[in-house]
Structure formats: C-alpha cells, structure tokens
TIVEX-834148 format. One record per residue (C-alpha): residue number from 1; residue in one letter; x, y, z. Coordinates in steps of 0.5 Angstrom, whole numbers. Layout:
<lummars>
[NUM, 'A', [X, Y, Z]] ...
</lummars>
This chain:
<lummars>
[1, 'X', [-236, -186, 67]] [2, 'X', [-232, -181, 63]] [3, 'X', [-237, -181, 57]] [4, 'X', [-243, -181, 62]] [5, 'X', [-240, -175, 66]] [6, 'X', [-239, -171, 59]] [7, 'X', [-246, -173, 57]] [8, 'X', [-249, -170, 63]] [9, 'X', [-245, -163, 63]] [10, 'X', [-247, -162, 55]] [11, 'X', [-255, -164, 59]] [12, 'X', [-254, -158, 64]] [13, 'X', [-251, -154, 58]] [14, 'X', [-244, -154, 61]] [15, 'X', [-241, -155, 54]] [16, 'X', [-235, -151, 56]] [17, 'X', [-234, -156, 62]] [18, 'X', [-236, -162, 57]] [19, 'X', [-230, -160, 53]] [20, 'X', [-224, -158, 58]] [21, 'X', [-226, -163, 64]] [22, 'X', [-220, -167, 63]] [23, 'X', [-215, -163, 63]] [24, 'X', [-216, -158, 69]] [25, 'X', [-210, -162, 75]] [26, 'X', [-214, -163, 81]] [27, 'X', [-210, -161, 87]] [28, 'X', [-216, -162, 92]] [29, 'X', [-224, -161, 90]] [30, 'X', [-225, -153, 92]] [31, 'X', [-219, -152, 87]] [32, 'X', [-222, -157, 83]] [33, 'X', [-229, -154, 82]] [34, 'X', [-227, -147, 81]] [35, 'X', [-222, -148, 74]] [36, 'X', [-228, -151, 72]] [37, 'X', [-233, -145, 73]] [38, 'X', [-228, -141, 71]] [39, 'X', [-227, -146, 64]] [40, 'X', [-236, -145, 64]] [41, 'X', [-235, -138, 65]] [42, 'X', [-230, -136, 59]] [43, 'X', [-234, -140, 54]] [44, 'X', [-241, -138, 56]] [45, 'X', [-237, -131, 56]] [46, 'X', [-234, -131, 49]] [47, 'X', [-240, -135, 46]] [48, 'X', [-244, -128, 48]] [49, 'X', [-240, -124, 45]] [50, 'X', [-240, -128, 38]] [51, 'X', [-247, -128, 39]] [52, 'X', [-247, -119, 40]] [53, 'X', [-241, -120, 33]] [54, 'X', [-247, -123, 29]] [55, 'X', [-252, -119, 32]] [56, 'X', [-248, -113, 30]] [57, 'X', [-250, -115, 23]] [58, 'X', [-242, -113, 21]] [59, 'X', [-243, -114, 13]] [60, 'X', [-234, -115, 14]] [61, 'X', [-230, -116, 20]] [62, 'X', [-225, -111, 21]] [63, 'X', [-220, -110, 26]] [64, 'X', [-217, -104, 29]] [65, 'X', [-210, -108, 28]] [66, 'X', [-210, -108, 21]] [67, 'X', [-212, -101, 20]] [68, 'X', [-207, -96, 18]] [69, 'X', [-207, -89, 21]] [70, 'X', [-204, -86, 16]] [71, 'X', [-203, -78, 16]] [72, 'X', [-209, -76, 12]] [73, 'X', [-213, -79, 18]] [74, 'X', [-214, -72, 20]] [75, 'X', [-216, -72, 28]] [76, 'X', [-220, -65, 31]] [77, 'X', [-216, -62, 37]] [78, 'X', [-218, -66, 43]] [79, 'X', [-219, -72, 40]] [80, 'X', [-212, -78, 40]] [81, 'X', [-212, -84, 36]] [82, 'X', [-211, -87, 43]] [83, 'X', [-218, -84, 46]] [84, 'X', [-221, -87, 39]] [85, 'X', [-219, -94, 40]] [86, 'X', [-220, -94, 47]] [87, 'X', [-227, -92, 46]] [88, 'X', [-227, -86, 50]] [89, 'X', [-233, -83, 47]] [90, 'X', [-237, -89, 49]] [91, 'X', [-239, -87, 56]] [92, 'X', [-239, -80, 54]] [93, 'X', [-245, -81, 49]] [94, 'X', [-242, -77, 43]] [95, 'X', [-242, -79, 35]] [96, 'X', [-236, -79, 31]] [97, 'X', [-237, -77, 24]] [98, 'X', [-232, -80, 19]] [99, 'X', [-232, -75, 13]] [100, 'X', [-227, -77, 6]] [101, 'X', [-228, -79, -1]] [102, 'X', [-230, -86, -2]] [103, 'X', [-224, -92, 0]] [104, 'X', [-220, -88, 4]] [105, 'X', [-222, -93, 10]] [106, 'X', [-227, -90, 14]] [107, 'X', [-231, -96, 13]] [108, 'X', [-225, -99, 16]] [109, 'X', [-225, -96, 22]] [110, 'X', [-231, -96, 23]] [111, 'X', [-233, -102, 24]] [112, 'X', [-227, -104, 27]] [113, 'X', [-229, -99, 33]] [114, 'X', [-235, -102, 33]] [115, 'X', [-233, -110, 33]] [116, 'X', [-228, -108, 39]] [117, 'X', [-235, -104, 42]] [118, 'X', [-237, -111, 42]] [119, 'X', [-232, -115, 45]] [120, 'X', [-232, -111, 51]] [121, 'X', [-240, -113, 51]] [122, 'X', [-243, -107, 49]] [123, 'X', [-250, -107, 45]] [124, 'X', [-248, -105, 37]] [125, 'X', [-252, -105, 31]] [126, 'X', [-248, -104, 24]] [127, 'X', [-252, -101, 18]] [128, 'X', [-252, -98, 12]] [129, 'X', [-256, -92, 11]] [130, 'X', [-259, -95, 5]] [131, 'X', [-261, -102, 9]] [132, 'X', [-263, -98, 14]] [133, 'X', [-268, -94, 10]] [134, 'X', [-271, -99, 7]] [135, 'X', [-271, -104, 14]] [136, 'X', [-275, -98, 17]] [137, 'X', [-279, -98, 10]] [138, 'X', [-280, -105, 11]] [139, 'X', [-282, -105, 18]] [140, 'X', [-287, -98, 18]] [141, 'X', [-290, -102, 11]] [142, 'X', [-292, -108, 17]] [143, 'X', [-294, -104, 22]] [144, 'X', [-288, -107, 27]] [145, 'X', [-283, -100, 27]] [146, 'X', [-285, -98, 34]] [147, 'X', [-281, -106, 35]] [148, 'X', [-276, -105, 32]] [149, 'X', [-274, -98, 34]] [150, 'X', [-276, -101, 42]] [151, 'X', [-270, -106, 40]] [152, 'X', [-266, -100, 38]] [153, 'X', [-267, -98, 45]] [154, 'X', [-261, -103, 48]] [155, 'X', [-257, -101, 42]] [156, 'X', [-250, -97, 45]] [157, 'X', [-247, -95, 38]] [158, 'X', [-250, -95, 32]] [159, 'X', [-246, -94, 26]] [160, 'X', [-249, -91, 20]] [161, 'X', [-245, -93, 14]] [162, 'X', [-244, -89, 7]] [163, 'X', [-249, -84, 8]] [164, 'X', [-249, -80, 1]] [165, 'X', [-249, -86, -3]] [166, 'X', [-256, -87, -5]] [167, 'X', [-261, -81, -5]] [168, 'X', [-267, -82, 0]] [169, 'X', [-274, -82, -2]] [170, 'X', [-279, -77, 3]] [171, 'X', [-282, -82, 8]] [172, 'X', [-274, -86, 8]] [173, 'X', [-271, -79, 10]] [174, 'X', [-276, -79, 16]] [175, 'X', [-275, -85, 18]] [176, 'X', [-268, -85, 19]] [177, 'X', [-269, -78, 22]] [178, 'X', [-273, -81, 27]] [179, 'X', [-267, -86, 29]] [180, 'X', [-262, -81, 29]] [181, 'X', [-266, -76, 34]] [182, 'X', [-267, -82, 37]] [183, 'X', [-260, -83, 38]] [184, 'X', [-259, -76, 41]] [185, 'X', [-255, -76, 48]] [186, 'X', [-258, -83, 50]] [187, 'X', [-252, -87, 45]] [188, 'X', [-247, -87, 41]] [189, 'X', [-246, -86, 33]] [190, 'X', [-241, -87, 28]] [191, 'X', [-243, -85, 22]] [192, 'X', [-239, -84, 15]] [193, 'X', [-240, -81, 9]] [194, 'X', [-236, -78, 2]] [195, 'X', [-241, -71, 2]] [196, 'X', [-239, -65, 6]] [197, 'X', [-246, -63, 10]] [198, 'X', [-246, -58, 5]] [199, 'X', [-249, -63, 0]] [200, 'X', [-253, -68, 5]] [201, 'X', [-259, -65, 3]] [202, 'X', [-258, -68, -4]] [203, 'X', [-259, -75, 0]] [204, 'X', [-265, -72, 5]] [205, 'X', [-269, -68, -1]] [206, 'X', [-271, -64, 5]] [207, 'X', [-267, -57, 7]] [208, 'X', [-271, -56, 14]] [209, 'X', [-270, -64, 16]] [210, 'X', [-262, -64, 13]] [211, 'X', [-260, -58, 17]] [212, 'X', [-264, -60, 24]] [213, 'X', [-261, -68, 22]] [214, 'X', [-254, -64, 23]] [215, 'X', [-255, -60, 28]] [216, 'X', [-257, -66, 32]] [217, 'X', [-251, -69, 29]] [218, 'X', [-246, -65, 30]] [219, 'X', [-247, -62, 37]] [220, 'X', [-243, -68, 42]] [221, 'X', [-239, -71, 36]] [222, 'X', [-232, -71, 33]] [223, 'X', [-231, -70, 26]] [224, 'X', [-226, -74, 23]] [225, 'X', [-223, -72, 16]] [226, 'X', [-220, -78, 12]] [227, 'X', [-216, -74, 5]] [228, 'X', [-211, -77, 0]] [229, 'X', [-213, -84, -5]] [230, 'X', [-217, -89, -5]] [231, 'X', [-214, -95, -1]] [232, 'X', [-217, -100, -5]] [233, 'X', [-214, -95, -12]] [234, 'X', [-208, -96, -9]] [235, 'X', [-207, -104, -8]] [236, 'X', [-210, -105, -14]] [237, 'X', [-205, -101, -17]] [238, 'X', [-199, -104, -13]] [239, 'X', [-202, -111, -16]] [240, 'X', [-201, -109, -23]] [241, 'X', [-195, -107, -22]] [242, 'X', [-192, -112, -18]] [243, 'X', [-195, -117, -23]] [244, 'X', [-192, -113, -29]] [245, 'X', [-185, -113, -25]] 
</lummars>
C-alpha cells in the first residue's frame, strides 16, 4: 500500500508529498493534511524559483555573499549597500548602472542582485549586450521580434552585461536602443560597462541614438563607480606567489 500511495502523489504531481509523506508525524488527520500541502507548496515553490534561475539565463551564478564590498565600490549619496541588496530600486522602477574597468567585480554584483531578484520570485533576464544584439538580429531576421519583445514584457530587471566590449553594427544599435526605451520607467535595469558615457558612441556609431540612449538611462538610475585593480589580477597574482612561496 505505501508504494501504491507514493505512486498515486507522483500521478497528481505531488512529488514534494511523494517524497517526505513518510516523515511528517501525524497527530490527528487536519495536522496531518496540512504538513503535507505545507511540504507540496516549499517544493512546487522552489522548483519555480529554479525554473526563473534557469530562465534568467545567468552565464555563471553569483551570489551577494561571496561579494566583496570593497572601498572603491564608490555608492552616489543616497544610495547604501544595504538598499542594494535588498533590492529597493526594484519597486521604484529605477536602473543602477555599474561604471569601472574590466574585472573590478561589476559582473559579480550584478548577477548576484539579480539571482536574489529571482529568488523573491521576480521576473529577470540576464544578458550580454552583444548576446542580446545579436538574439535581437536573429529574431528580426525571422520575423519573430515583436514575440520576443512581447516576452520581455514580464521581465522586472534586466541586466545588460559588459556594454563596451564589442562595437555594435547600425541595425543592432537600434534594436537594442528599442529594448531599453522599452524598459523606460515600466522595470528595471543593471547595466554594466568599463566606458565612460563619454565613449559610448564608440559602441553605438550613432551620436543622436547615444545621447537619447543615456538620457533615458541615466534619468531613474544610480550610478555605481567600481575603481582599484582587476580582481581576477589579483588572485591570479596572489597564486603565483603563493606557489612560488
């Protein structure tokens, strides 16, 4: 009879019952019942969660606990690490924008802000903005970007990752250019790049698109300044000497 019971929870799905029924202590029937909603519930809930992880498209997870605050994280008046990681721009709609040379953990934090945002249950999308020009490419080439932007549309951050990088042809400019006014005070963004806005149009070839980019940009955001060496530098470093020792 067990096995039959366990059978039948994994037929309705309840595979959070199937697998912790034999554990819960039954006093009486109602105490009974409700451990084991209570035990479906925390699975179905962190099953959704690791589903939203996965969707996010995170290239590594992070997490804010191994992240180093150190002091050339340079926070603008107002804003405390501890609004940060609680995620107080959220609600508000407003973007942070991390600033700083390459390696000097903006990647870091921004994706573990992000995977917090989807452990709350929020709607996140993590890219790249040279995945994300060339997904946008890709979709208008097919004749599907309206449906991808339409899936966007749930989306409550979205971290464009290491603007800068790679320079962007015309038609992936303005592509991008479209998700981000997109964006404008309907959700949030984390974006990060090792250029001054001063050398953004390098990246977009467009002055006019550039500027009206920033402008929508900069209106609701934080701008983070990350300063000193290459972090990876330094524990790269650190090995040799270490190993030399």
């Amino acid at each position: 009879m067990p096995e039959q019971i366990e059978q039948m929870m994994r037929q309705l799905k309840l595979g959070g019952m199937a697998r912790e029924w034999r554990s819960v202590e039954c006093a009486d029937p109602e105490q009974y019942i409700g451990e084991l909603l209570k035990l479906e519930l925390k699975e179905r809930e962190a099953n959704r969660i690791n589903r939203m992880v996965k969707t996010a498209g995170f290239r590594v997870v992070k997490t804010l606990g191994d992240f180093i605050w150190k002091p050339e994280v340079e926070l603008p008046a107002g804003l405390t690490r501890e609004a940060v990681e609680s995620l107080s721009f959220l609600p508000l709609k407003e973007n942070l924008i991390f600033m700083g040379s390459v390696g000097t953990g903006k990647t870091h934090l921004a994706t573990a802000l992000a995977l917090k945002a989807c452990q709350e249950g929020r709607h996140v999308r993590f890219f790249t903005a040279a995945s994300l020009a060339n997904i946008l490419l890709e979709k208008n080439s097919k004749g599907t970007l309206n449906s991808f932007l339409a899936s966007l549309k749930r989306v409550e951050l979205m971290v464009v990752d290491e603007i800068g990088f790679v320079p962007l042809h015309k038609e992936a400019a303005e592509l991008l250019f479209q998700v981000i006014s997109d964006c404008y005070e309907r959700k949030s963004l984390i974006i990060t790049s090792n250029l001054e806005f001063s050398q953004w149009n390098t990246v977009f070839g467009d002055n006019r698109l550039t500027a009206a980019l920033i402008d929508r940009l900069v209106h609701h955001s934080h701008i983070v300044i990350f300063s000193g060496e290459s972090y990876r530098l330094t524990q790269s470093m650190l090995r040799q000497r270490t190993g030399a020792l």
